[in-house]
C-alpha positions as CSV (number, residue, x, y, z in Angstrom):
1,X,-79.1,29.1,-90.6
2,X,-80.4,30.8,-93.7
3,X,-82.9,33.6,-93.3
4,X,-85.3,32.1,-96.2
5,X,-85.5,28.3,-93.8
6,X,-86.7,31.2,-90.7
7,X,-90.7,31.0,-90.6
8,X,-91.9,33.0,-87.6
9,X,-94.5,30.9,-84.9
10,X,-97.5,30.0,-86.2
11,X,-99.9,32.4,-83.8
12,X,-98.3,35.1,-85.6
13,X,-99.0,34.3,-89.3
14,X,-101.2,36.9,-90.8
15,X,-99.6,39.3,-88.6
16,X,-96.4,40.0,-89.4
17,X,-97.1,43.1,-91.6
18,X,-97.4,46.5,-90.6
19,X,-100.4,48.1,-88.4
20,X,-102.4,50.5,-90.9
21,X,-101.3,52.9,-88.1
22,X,-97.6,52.3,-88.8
23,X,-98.1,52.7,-92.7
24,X,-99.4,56.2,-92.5
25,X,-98.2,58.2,-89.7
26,X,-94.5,57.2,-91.1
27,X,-96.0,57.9,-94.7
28,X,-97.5,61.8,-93.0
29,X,-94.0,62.7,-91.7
30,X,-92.6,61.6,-95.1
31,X,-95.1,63.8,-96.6
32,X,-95.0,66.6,-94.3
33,X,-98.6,66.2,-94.4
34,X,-101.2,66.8,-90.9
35,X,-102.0,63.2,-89.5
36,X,-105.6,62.9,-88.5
37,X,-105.4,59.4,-88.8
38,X,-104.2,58.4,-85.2
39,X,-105.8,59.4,-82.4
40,X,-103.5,61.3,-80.4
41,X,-103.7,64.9,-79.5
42,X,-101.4,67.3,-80.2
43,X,-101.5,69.3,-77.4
44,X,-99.7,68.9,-73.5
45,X,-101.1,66.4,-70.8
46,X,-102.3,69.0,-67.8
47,X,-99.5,70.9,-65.7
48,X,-100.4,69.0,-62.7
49,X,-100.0,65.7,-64.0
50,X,-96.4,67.0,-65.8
51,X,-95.5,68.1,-62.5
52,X,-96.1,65.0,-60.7
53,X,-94.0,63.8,-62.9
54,X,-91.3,65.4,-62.2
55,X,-91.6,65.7,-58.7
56,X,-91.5,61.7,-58.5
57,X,-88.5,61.2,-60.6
58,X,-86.1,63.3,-58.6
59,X,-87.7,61.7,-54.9
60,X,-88.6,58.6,-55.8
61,X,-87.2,54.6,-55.9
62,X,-85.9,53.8,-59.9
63,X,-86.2,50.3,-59.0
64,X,-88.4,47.3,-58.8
65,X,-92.1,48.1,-58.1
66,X,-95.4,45.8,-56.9
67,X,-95.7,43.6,-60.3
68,X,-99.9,44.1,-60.0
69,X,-99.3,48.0,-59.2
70,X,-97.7,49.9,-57.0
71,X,-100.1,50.4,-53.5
72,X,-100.3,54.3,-54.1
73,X,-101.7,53.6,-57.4
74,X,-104.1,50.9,-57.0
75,X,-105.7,52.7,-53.8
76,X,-106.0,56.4,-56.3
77,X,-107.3,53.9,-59.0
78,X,-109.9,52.4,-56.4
79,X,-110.6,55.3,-55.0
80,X,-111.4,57.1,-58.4
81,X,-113.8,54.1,-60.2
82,X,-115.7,53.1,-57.0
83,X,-118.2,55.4,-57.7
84,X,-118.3,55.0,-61.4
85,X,-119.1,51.5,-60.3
86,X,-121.3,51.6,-57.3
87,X,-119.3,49.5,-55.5
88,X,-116.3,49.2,-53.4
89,X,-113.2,48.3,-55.3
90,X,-110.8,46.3,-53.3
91,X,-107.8,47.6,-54.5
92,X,-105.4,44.3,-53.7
93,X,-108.1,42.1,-55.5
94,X,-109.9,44.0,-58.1
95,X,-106.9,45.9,-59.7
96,X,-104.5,45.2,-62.1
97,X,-102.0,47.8,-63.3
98,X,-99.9,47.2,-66.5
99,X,-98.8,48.2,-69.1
100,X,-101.0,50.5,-70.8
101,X,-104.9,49.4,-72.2
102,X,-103.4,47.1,-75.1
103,X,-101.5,45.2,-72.1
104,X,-104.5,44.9,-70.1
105,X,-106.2,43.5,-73.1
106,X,-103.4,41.0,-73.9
107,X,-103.2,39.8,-70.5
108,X,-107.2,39.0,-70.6
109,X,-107.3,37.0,-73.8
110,X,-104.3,35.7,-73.0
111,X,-105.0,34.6,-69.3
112,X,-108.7,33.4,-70.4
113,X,-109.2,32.3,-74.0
114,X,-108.2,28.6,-74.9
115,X,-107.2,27.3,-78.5
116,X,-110.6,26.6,-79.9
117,X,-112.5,29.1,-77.9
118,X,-114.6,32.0,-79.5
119,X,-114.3,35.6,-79.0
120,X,-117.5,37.7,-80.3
121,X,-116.1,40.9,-82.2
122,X,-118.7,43.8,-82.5
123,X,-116.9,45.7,-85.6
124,X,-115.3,48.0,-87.1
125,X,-112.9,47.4,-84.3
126,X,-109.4,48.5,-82.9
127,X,-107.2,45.9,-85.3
128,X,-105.5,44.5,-81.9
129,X,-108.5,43.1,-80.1
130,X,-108.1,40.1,-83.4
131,X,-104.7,39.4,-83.3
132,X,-104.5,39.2,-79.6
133,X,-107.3,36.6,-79.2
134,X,-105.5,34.8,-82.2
135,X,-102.6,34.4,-80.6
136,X,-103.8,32.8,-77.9
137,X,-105.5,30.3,-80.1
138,X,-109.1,31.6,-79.7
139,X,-111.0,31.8,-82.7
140,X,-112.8,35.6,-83.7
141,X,-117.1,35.5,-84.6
142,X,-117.5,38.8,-85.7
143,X,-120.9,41.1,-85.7
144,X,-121.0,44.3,-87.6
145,X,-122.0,47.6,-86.6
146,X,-123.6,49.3,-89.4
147,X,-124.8,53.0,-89.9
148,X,-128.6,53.3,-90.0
149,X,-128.1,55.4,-93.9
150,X,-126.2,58.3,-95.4
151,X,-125.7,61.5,-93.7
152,X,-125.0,64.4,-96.1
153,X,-123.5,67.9,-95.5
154,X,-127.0,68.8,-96.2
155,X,-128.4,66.7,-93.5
156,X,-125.8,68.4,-90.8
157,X,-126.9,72.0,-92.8
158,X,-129.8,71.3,-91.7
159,X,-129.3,70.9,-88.3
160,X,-127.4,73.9,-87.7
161,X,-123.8,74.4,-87.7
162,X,-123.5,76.3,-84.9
163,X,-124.5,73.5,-82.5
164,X,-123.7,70.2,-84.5
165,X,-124.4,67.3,-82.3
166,X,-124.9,63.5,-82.6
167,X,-128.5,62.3,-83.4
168,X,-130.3,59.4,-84.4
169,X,-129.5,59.7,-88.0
170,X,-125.7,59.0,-86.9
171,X,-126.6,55.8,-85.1
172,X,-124.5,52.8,-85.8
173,X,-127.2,49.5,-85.1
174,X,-126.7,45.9,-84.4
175,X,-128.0,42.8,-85.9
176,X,-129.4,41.4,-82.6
177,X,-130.8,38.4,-84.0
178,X,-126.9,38.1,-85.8
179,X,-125.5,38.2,-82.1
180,X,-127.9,35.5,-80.6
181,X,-126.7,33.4,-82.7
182,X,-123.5,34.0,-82.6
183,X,-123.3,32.7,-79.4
184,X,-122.9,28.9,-78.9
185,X,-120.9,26.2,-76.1
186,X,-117.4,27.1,-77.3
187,X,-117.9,31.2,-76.4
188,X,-115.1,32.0,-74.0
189,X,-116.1,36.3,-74.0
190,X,-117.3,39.1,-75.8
191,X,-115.2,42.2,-75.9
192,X,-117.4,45.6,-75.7
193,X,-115.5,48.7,-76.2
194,X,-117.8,51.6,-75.3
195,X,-117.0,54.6,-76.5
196,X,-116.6,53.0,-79.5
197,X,-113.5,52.7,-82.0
198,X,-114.3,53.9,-84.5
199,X,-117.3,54.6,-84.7
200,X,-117.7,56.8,-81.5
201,X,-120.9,54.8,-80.7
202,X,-121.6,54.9,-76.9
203,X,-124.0,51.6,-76.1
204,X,-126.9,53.0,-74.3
205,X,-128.3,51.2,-71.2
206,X,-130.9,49.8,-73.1
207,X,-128.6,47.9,-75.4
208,X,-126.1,47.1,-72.7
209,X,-129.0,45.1,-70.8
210,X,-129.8,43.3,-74.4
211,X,-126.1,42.2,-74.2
212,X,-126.6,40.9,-70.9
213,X,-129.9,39.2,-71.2
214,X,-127.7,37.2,-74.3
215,X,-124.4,36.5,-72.2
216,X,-126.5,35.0,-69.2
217,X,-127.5,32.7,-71.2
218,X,-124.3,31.0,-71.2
219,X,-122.4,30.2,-67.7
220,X,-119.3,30.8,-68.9
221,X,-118.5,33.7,-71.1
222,X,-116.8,36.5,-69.8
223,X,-116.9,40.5,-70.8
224,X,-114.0,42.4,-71.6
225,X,-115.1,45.6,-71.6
226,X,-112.6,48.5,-73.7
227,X,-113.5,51.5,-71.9
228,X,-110.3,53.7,-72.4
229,X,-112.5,56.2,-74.2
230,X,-114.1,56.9,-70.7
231,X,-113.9,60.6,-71.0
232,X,-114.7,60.9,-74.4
233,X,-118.3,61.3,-74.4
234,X,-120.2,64.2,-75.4
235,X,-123.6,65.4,-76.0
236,X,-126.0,62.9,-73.3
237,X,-123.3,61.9,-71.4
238,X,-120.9,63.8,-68.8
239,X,-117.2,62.2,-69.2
240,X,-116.8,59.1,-67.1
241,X,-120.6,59.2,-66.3
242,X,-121.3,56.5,-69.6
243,X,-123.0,53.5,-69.0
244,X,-120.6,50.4,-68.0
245,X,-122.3,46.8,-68.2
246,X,-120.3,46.0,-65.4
247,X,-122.9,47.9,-63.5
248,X,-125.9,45.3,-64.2
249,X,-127.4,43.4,-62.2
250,X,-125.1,39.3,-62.4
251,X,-122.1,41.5,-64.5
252,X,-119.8,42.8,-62.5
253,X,-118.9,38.7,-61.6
254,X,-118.0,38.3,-65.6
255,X,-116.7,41.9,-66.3
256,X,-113.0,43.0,-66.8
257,X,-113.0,46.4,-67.2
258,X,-109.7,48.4,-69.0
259,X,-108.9,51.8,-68.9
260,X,-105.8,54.0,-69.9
261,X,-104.0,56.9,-68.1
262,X,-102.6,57.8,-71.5
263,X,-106.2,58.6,-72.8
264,X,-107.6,60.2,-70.0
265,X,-104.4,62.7,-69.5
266,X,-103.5,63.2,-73.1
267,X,-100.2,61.1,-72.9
268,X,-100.8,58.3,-75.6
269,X,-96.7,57.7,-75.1
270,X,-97.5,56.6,-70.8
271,X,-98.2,52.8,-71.3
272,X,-99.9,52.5,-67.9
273,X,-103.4,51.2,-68.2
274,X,-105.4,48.7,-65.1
275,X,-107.8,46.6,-65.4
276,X,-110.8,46.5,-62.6
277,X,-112.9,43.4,-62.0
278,X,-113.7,40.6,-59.3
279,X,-111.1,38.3,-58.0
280,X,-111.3,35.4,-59.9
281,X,-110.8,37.4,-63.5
282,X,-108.0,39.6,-62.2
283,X,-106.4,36.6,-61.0
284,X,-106.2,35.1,-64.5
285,X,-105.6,38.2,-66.0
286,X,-102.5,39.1,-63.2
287,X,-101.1,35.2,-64.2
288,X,-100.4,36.3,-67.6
289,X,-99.2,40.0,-66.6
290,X,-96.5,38.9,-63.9
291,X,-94.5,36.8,-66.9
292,X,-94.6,39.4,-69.5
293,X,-94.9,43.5,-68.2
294,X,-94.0,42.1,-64.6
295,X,-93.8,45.8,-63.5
296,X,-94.2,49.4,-64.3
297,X,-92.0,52.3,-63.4
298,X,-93.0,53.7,-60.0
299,X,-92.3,57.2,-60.2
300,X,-94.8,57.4,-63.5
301,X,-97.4,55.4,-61.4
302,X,-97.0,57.7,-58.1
303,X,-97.4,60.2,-60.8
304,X,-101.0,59.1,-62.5
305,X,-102.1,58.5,-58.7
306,X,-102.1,61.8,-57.7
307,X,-103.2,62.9,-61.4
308,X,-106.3,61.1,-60.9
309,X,-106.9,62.6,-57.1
310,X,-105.9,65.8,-58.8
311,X,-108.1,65.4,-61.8
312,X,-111.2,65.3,-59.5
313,X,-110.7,68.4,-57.4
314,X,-110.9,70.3,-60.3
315,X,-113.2,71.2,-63.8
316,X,-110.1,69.1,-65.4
317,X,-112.2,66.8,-67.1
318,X,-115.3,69.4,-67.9
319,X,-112.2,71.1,-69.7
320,X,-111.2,68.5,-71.2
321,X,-114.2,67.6,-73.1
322,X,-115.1,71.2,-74.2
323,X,-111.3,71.1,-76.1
324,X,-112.5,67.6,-77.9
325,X,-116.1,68.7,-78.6
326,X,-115.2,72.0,-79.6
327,X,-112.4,70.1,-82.2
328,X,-115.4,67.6,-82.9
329,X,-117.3,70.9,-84.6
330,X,-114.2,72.4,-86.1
331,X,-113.5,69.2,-87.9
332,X,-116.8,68.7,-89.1
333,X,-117.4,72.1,-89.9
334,X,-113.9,71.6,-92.3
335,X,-115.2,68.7,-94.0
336,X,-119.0,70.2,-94.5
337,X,-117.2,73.6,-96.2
338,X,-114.3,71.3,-98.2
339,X,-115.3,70.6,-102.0
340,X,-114.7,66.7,-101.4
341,X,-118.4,65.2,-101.0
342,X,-117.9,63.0,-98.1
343,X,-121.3,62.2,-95.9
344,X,-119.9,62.8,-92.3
345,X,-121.3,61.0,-89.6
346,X,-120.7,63.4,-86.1
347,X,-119.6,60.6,-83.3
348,X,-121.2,60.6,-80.0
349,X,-117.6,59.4,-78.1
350,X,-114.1,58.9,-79.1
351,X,-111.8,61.6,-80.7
352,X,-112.7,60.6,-84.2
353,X,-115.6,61.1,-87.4
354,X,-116.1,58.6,-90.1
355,X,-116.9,59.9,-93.3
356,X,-118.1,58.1,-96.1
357,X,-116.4,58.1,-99.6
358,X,-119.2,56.3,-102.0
359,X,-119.8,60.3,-103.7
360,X,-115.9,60.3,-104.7
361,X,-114.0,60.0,-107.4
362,X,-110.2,58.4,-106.9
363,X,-108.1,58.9,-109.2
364,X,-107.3,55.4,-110.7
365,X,-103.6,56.0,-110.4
366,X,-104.4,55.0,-106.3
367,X,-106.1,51.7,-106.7
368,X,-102.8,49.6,-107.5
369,X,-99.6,49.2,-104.5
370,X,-96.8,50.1,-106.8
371,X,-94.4,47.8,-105.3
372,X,-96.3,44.7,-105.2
373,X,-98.7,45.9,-108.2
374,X,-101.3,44.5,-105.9
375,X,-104.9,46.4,-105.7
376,X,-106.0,48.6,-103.2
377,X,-109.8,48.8,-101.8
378,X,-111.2,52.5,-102.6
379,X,-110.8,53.5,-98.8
380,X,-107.0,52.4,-99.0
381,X,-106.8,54.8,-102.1
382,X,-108.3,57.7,-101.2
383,X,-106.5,57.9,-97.9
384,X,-103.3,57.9,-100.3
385,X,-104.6,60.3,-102.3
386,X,-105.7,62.9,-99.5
387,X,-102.2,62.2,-98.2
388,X,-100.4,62.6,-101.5
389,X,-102.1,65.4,-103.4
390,X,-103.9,67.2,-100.5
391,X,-101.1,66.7,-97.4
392,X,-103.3,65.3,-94.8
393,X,-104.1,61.8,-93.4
394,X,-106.6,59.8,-92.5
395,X,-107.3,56.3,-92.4
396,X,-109.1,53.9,-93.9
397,X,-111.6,51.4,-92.5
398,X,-111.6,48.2,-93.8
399,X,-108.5,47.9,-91.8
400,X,-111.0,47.7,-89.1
401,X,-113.0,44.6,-90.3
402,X,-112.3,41.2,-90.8
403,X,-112.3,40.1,-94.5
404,X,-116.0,39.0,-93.7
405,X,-117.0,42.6,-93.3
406,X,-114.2,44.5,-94.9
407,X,-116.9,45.7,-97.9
408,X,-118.6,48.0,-94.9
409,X,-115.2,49.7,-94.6
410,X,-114.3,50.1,-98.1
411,X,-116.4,53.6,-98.4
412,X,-114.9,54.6,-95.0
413,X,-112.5,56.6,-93.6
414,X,-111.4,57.9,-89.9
415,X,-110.4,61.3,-89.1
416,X,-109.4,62.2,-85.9
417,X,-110.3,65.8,-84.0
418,X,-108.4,65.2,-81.1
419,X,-105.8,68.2,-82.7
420,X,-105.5,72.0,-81.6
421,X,-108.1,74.5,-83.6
422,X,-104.8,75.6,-85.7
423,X,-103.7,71.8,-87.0
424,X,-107.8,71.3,-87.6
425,X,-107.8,74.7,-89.5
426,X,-104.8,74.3,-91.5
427,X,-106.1,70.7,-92.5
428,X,-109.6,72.5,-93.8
429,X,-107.1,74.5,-95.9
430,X,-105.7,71.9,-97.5
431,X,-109.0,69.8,-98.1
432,X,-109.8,73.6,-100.0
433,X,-112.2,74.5,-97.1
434,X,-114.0,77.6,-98.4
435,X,-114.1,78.7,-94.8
436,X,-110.4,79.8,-95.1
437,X,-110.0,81.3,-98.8
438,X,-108.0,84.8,-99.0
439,X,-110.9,85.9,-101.3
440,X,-113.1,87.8,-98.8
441,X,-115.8,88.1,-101.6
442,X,-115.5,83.5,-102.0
443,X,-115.4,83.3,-98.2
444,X,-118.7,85.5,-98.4
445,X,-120.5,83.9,-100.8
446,X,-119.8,80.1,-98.9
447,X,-121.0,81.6,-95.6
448,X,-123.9,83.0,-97.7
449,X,-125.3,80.2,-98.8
450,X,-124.4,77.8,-96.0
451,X,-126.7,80.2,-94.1
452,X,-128.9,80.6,-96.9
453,X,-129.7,77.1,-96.5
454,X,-129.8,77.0,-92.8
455,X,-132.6,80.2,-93.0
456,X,-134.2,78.4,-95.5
457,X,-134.6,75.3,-93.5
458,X,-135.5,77.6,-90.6
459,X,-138.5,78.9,-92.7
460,X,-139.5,75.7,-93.5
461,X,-139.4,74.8,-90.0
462,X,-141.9,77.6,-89.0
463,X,-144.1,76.8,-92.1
464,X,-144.7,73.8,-89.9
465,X,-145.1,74.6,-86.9
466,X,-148.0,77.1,-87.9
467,X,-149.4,74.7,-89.7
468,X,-149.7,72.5,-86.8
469,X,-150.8,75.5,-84.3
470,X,-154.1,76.0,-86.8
471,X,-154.6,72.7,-86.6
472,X,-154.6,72.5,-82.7
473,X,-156.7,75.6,-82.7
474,X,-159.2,73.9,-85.1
């Protein structure tokens, strides 16, 4: 058979090229440049969970396991999410282990959605969530997230660098009246992925109970709920301790809930995730599991079981998200000092900060694939530029959108702060962060005026409130 009469199945057209993930962390090492486009850390899971590791690999069986998770695993995982989800979880009934979140994931679409059903997308959104309910013949509505405006470096100035947090003015909103009617008969789910990627939106409680006044509505639609970004929640929320729709009132019945060992022990390469629901959804989803992952490796699950009891006894996950918040501020504190005018938007979850590109100038050079002389959006080009001319990465956003929506992503770009201080700093450097020139008189003058402008702002500030005292005193 000749290789040009070949056509690959028909679920998988429109997917056969490369993940935007697997152009430019190949095109980084090519480049020696630093990749803060994926979002893995670059520092070692915890000792303990290394340890148990090793422990279970020299005492343990190398063989066949429990295909829906081994039994010391699904009791740690049931023992651990209980009380994240006021309720007991049955650990032979509302657990599946497999392997890793994007597993999970496939196994839901795959062992729910029908050709002709439709999946509601909120996006930007992690580019597997589309393929995967394609291929199992479901049909994608998406609804956009969009950022309420602009946020400059004067605007994060202005708040004060020394305690940059997420506020209002980073809010990503959605068209409600958009996701009524998005709904109709043929919705099969939704998929909600809170922390979000990328946006590092966390839905409140508020807008979780919107979502479910909406799904109620219709007697069939499911929730598959992305929560692998559990622990990656900062500012109002303790990790873990996020709102989970799961937990209102008529959801938990229509919930599958995923999660990911490899996110919450910095171990992106451990492709163990579970899923946690009732019966009847982990019974569709465990159909579709036992004749593809069929079983994970038991000494790596004995392993994450007594990581997650571990995890608990300690300030592991305190620690934890002090290391991500702290690279959160680094980061943005990197891009606010760099000469490149991107408006930064600080994320309230996840490990990474968009930044809007509408202020800057690509070179034109960028805008054209040189192999297939093809054009490239202006997110596409800067991220070639900063990877080409400055020697780091980042990644563009349209590759989060369907073509619908791809015009919100074009002036976007991800950056992830889930690195050491030392790879963040060394990025600023590159990006000509004025924070780090040899020049002591340059470096004086930047911090100068940044706090020039902050004591400015602080003046203003008490203008204000005095005022506002007179007039309470009048």
């Amino acid at each position: 058979m000749s290789q040009q009469h070949f056509k690959s199945a028909k679920r998988l057209q429109g997917f056969e090229n490369k993940r935007v993930q697997d152009i430019f962390t190949p095109l980084a090492n090519e480049t020696k440049s630093i990749n803060l486009g994926q979002g893995f850390p670059n520092w070692a899971p915890p000792s303990f969970f290394q340890d148990s590791i090793s422990k279970y690999v020299q005492e343990s069986s190398h063989q066949y396991t429990r295909a829906y998770g081994h039994q010391k695993l699904i009791n740690a995982i049931a023992n651990f999410y209980s009380p994240l989800f006021n309720r007991e979880i049955d650990p032979l009934t509302n657990v599946l282990v497999s392997n890793g979140g994007i597993a999970c994931l496939c196994n839901a679409f795959l062992g729910m959605v029908d050709p002709g059903d439709e999946v509601i997308l909120i996006e930007p959104s992690f580019d597997c969530y589309r393929a995967q309910i394609m291929m199992s013949g479901g049909i994608v509505r998406s609804v956009p997230l969009e950022p309420k405006g602009k946020v400059t470096k004067n605007d994060l100035v202005r708040r004060g660098l020394d305690d940059l947090k997420y506020s209002q003015q980073d809010e990503w909103d959605i068209d409600w009246d958009l996701l009524e009617r998005s709904f109709n008969e043929n919705t099969k789910a939704i998929l909600l992925n809170s922390p979000h990627n990328p946006t590092g939106k966390i839905f409140s409680q508020q807008e979780l109970e919107r979502f479910a006044e909406i799904i109620k509505k219709y007697d069939r639609v499911v929730v598959i709920w992305d929560g692998v970004y559990e622990a990656h929640a900062y500012d109002k929320y303790e990790p873990l301790q996020i709102p989970r729709i799961a937990n209102i009132p008529g959801m938990w019945e229509r919930t599958i809930s995923v999660s990911s060992a490899g996110k919450l022990f910095s171990a992106t390469g451990v492709r163990i995730g579970w899923a946690i629901g009732p019966e009847h959804l982990i019974k569709c989803t465990a159909a579709f599991h036992q004749y593809n992952g069929f079983c994970i490796y038991g000494p790596l699950q004995e392993a994450i079981a007594d990581t997650l009891e571990q995890s608990l006894k300690g300030d592991y996950f305190q620690e934890f998200n002090k290391k991500l918040k702290e690279g959160r501020t680094r980061l943005v504190k990197e891009l606010i000092s760099s000469p490149i005018n991107f408006n930064i938007y600080i994320p309230e979850g996840g490990c990474s900060v968009l930044a809007d590109i509408s202020n800057i100038e690509v070179p034109q050079a960028y805008y054209t694939n040189p192999e297939s002389n093809r054009p490239y959006t202006k997110d596409w080009a800067f991220c070639l530029w900063l990877c080409k001319e400055k020697g780091v990465v980042a990644l563009p956003c349209s590759a989060f959108y369907s073509k619908q929506y791809a015009h919100i992503g074009q002036n976007l770009v991800r950056i992830a702060f889930c690195k050491t201080e030392e790879t963040l700093i060394e990025a600023g450097k590159r990006i000509g962060s004025t924070l780090h020139k040899t020049n002591s008189n340059q470096l004086h003058n930047s911090q100068t005026k940044i706090e020039n402008k902050i004591q400015h702002h602080n003046k203003q500030k008490d203008q204000q409130e005095l005022i506002q005292e007179k007039r309470i005193s009048v």
